[in-house]
DSSP file (Angstrom, degrees, kcal/mol; ACC not computed):
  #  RESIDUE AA STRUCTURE BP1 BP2  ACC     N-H-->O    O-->H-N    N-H-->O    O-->H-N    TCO  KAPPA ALPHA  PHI   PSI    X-CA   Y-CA   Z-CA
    1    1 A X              0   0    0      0, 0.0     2,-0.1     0, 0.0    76,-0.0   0.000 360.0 360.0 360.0 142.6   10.3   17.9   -0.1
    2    2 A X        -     0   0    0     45,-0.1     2,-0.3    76,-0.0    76,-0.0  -0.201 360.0-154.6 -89.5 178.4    7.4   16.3    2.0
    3    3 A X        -     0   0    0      1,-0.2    75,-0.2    -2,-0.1    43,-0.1  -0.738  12.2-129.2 -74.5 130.6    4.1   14.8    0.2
    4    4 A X  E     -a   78   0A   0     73,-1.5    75,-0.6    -2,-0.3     2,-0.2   0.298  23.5-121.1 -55.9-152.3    1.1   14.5    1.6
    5    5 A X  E     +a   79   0A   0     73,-0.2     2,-0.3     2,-0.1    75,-0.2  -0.878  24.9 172.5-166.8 118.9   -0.9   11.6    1.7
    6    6 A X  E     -a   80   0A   0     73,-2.6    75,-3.3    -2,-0.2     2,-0.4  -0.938   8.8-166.2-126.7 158.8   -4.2   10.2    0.7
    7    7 A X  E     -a   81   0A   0     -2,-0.3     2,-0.2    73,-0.2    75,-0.2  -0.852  27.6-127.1-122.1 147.9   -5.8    6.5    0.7
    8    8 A X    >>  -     0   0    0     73,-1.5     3,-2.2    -2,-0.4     4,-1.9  -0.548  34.8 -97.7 -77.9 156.9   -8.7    6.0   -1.1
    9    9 A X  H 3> S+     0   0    0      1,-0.3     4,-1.9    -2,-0.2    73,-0.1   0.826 118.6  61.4 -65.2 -12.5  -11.5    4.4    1.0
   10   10 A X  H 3> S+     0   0    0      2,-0.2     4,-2.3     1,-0.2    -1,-0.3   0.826  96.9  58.6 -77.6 -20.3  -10.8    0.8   -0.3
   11   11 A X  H <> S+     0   0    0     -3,-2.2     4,-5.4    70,-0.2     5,-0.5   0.959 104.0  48.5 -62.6 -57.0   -7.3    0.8    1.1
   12   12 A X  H  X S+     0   0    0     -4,-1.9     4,-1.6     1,-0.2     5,-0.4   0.987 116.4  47.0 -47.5 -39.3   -8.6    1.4    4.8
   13   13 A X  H  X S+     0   0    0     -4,-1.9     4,-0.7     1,-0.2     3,-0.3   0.945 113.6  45.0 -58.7 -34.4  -11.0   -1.5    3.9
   14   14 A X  H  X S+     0   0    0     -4,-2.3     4,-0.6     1,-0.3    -1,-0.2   0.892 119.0  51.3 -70.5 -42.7   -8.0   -3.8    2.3
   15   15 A X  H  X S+     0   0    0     -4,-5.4     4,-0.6     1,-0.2    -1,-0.3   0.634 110.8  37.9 -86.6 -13.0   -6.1   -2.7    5.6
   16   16 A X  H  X S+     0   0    0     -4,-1.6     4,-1.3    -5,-0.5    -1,-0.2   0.477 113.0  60.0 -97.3 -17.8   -8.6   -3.5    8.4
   17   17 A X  H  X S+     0   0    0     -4,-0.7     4,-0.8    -5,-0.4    -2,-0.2   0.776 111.4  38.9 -88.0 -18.2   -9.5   -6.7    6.5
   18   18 A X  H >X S+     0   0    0     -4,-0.6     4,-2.2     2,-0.2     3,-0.8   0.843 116.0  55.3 -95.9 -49.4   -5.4   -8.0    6.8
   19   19 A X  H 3X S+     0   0    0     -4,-0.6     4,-0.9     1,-0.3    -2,-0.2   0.850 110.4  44.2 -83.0 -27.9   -5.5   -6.5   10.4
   20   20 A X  H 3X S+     0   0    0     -4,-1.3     4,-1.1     2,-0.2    -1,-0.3   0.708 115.2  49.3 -75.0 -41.2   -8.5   -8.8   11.0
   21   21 A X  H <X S+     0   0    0     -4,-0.8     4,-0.7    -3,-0.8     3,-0.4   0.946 114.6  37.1 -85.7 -41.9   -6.9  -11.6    9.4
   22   22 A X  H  X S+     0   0    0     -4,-2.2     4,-2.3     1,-0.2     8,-0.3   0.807 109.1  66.2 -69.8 -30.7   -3.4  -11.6   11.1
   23   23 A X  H  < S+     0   0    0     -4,-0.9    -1,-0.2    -5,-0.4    -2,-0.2   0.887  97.1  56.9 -55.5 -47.8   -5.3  -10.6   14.3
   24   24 A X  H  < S+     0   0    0     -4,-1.1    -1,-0.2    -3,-0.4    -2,-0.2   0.798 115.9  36.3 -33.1 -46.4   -7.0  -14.5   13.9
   25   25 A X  H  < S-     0   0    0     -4,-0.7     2,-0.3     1,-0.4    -2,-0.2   0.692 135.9  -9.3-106.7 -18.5   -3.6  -15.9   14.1
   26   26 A X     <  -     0   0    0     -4,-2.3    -1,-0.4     1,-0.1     4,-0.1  -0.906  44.4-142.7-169.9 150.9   -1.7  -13.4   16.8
   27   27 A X  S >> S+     0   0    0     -2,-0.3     4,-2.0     2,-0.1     3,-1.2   0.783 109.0  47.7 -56.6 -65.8   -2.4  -10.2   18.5
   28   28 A X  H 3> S+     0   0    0      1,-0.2     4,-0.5     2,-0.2    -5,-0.1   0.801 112.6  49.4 -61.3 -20.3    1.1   -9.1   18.2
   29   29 A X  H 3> S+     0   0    0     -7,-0.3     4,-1.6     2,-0.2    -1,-0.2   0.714 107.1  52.2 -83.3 -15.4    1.4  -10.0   14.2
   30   30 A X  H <> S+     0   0    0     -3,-1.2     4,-1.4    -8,-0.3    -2,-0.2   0.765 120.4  36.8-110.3 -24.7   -2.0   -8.2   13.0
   31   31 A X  H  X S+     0   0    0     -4,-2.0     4,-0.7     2,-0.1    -1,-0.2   0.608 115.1  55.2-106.2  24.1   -0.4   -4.6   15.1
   32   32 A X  H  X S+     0   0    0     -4,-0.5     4,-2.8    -5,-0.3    -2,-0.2   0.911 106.2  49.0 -57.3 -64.6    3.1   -5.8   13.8
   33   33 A X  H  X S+     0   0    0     -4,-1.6     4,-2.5     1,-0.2     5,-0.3   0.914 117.7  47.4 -56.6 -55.2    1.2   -5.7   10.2
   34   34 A X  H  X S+     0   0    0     -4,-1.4     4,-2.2     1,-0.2    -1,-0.2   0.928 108.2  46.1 -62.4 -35.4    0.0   -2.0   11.4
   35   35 A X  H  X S+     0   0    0     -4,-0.7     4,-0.5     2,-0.2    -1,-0.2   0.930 114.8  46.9 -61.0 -49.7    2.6   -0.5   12.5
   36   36 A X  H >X S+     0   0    0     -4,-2.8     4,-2.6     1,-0.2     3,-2.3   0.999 110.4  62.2 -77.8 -57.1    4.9   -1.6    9.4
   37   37 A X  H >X S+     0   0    0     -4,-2.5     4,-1.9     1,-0.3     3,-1.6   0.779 107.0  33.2   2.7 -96.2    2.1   -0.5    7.4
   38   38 A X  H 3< S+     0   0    0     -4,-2.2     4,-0.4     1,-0.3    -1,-0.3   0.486 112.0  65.4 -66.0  -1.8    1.9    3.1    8.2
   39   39 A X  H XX S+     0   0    0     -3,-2.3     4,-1.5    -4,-0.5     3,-0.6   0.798 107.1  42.6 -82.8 -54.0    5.7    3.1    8.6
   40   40 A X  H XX S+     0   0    0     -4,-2.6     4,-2.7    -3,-1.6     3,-0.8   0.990 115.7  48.7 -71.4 -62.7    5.8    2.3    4.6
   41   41 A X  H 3X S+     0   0    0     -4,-1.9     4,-0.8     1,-0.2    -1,-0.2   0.746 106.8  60.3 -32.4 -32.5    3.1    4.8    3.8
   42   42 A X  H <> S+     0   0    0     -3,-0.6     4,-1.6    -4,-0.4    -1,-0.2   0.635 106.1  39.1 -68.9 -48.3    5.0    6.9    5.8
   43   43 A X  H <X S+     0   0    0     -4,-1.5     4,-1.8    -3,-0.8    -2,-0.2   0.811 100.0  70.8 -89.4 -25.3    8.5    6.9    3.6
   44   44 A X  H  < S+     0   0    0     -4,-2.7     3,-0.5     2,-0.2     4,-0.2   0.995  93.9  54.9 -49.8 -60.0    6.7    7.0    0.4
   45   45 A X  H >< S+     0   0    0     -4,-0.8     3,-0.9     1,-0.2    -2,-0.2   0.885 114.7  56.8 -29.8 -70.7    5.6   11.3    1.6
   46   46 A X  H 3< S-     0   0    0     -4,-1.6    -1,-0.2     1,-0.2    -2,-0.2   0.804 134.2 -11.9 -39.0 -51.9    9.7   11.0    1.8
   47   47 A X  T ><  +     0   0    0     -4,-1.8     3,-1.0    -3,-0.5    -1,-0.2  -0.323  65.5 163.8-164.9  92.2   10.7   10.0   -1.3
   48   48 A X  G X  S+     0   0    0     -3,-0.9     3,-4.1     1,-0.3    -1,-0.1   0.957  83.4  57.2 -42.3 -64.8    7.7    8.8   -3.6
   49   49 A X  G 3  S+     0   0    0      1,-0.4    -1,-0.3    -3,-0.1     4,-0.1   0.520  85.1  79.4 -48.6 -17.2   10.1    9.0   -6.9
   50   50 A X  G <  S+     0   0    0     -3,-1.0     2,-0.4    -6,-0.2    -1,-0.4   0.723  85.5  76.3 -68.2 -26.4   12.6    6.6   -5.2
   51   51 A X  S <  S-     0   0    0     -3,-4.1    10,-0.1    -4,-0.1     2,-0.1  -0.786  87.9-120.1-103.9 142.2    9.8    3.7   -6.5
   52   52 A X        -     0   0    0     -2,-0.4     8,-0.8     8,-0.2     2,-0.1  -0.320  27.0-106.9 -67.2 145.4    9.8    2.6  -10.3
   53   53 A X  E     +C   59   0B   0      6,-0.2     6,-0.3     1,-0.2     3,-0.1  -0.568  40.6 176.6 -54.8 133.5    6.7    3.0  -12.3
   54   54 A X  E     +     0   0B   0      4,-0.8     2,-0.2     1,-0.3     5,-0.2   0.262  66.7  17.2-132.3   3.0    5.3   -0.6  -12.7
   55   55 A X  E >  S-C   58   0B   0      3,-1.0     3,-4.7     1,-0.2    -1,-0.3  -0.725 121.2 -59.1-171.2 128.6    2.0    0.1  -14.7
   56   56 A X  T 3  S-     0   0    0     -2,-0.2    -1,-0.2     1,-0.2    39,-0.0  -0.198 120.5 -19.8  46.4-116.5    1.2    3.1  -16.3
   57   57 A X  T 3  S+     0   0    0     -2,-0.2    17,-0.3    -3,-0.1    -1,-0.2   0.323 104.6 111.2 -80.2  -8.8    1.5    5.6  -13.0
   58   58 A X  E <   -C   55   0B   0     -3,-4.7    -3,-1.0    15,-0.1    -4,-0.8  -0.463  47.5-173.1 -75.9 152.5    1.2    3.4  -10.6
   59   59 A X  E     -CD  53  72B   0     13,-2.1    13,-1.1    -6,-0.3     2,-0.8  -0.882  16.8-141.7-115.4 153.0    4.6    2.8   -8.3
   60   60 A X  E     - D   0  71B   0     -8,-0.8     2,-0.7    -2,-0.3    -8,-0.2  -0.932  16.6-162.3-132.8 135.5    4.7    0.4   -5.9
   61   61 A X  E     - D   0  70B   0      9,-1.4     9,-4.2    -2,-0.8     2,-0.2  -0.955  16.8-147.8-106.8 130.1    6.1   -0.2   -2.3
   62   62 A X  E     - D   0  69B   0     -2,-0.7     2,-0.6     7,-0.3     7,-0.2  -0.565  23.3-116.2 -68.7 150.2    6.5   -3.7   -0.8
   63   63 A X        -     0   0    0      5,-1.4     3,-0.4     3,-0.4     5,-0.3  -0.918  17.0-123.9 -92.1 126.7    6.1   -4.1    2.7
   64   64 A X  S    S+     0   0    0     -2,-0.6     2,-1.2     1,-0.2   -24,-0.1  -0.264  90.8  11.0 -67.0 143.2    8.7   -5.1    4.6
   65   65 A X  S    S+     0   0    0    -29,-0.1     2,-0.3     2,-0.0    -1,-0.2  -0.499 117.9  75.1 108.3 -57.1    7.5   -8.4    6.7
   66   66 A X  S    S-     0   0    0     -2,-1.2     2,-1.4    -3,-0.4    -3,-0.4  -0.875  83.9-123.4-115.3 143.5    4.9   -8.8    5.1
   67   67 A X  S    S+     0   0    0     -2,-0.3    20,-0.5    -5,-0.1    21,-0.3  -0.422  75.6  96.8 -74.6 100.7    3.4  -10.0    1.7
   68   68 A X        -     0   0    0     -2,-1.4    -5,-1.4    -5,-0.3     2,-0.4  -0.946  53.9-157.9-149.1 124.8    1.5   -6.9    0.6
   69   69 A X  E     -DE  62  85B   0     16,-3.1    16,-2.0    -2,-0.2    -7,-0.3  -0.942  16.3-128.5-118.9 166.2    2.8   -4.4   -1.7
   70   70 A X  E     -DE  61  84B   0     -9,-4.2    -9,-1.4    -2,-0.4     2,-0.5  -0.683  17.7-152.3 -59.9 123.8    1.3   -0.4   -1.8
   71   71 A X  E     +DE  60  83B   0     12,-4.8    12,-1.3    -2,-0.2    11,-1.0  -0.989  22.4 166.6-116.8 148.6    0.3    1.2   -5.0
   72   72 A X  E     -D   59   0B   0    -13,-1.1   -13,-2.1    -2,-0.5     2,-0.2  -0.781  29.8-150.1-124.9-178.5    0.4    4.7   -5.6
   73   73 A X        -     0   0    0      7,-0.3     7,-1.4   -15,-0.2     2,-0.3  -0.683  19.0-133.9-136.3 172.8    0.2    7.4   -7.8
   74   74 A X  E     +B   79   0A   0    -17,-0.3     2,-0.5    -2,-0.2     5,-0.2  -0.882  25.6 168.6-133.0 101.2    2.0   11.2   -7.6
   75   75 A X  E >   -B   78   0A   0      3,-2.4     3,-2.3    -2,-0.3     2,-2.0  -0.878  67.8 -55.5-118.8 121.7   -0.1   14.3   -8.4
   76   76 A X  T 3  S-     0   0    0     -2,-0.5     3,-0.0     1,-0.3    -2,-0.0  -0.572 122.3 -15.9  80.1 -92.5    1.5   17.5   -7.5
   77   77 A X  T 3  S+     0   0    0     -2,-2.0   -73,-1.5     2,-0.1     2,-0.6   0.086 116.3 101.1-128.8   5.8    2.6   17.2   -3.5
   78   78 A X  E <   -aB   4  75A   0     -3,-2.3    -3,-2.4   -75,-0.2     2,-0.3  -0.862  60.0-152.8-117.0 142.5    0.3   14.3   -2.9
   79   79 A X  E     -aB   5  74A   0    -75,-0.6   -73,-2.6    -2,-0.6     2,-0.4  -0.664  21.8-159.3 -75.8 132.5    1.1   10.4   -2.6
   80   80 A X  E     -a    6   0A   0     -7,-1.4     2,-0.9    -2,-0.3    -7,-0.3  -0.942   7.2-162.0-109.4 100.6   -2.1    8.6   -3.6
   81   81 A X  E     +a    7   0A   0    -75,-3.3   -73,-1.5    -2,-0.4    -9,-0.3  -0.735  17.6 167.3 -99.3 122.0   -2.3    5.1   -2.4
   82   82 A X        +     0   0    0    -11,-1.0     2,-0.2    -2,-0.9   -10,-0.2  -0.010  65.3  25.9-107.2  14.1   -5.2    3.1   -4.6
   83   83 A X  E     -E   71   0B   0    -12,-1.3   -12,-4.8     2,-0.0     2,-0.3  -0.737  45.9-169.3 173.4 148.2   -4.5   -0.3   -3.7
   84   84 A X  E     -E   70   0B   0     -2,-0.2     2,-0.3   -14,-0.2   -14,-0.2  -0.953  39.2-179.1-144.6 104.7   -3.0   -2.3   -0.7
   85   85 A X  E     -E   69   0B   0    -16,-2.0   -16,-3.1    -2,-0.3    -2,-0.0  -0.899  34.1-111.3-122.6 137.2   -2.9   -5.6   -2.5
   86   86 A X    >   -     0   0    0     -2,-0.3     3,-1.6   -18,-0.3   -18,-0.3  -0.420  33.9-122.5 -59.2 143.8   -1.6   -9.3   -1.3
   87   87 A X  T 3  S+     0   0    0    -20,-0.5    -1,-0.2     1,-0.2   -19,-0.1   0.470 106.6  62.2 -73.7  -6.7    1.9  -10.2   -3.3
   88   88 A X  T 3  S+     0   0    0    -21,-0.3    -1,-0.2     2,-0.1    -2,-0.1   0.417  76.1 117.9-122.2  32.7    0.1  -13.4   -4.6
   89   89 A X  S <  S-     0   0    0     -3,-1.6     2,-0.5     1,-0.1    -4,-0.0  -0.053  80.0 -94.3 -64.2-172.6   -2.4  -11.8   -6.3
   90   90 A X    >>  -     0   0    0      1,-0.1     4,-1.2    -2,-0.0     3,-0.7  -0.915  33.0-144.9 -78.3 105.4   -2.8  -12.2  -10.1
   91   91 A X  H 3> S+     0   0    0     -2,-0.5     4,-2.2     1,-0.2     5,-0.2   0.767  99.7  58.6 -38.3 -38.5   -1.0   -9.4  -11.5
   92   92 A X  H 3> S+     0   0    0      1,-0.2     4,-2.2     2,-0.2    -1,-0.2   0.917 108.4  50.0 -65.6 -45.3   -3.3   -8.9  -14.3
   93   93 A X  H <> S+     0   0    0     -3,-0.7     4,-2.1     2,-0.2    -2,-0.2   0.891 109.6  53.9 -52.8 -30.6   -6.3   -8.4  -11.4
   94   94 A X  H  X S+     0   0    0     -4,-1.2     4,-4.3     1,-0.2    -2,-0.2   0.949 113.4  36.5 -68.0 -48.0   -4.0   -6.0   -9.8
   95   95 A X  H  X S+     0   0    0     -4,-2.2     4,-0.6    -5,-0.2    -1,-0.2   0.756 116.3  57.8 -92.8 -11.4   -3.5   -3.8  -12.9
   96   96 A X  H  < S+     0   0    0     -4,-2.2     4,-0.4     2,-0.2    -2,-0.2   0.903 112.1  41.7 -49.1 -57.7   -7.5   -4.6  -13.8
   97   97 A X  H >< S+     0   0    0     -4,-2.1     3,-1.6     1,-0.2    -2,-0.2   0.932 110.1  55.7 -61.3 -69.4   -8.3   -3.1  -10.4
   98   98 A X  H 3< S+     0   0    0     -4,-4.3    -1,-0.2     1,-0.2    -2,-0.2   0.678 104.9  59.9 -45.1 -20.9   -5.5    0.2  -10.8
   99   99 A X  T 3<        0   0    0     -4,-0.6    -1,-0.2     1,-0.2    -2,-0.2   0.732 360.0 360.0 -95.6  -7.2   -7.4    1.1  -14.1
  100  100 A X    <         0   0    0     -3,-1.6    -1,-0.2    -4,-0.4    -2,-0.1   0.459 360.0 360.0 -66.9 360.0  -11.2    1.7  -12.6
């Protein structure tokens, strides 16, 4: 079974602001960063339930390359991504952030 897929509008912001930043340091790293991106977004639709719960409802995917991981959520047939957060945040911000 497929799942859609939604971002909430702060991810595209989280994600153009990381494409901005790796874009500073390399062309080729900031659409490296895109590409794997939407590649990870991509396999969650395949198989959300494959990631462990790590607060409350949230699941998370890492991204491969790079430090960023996904969170989402699963209601019905859609993947919900609410946050595309750097791996050296504060965790406690992170789950601060998932609970508005």
């Amino acid at each position: 079974m497929r799942y859609s897929l939604q971002f909430l509008p702060e991810v595209e912001d989280d994600v153009m602001a990381a494409y901005v930043w790796y874009n500073a340091k390399a062309d080729a790293i900031a659409e490296d960063f895109l590409r794997v991106f939407y590649a990870s977004a991509y396999e969650i639709t395949q198989y959300p339930l494959l990631y462990l719960k790590v607060h409350k409802n949230f699941r998370r995917r890492l991204i491969r390359q790079f430090p960023y991981a996904l969170y989402f959520t699963i209601n019905n047939n859609t993947v919900i991504v609410f946050g595309l957060f750097h791996c050296a945040r504060n965790p406690m911000f992170i789950q601060s952030t998932l609970q508005r």
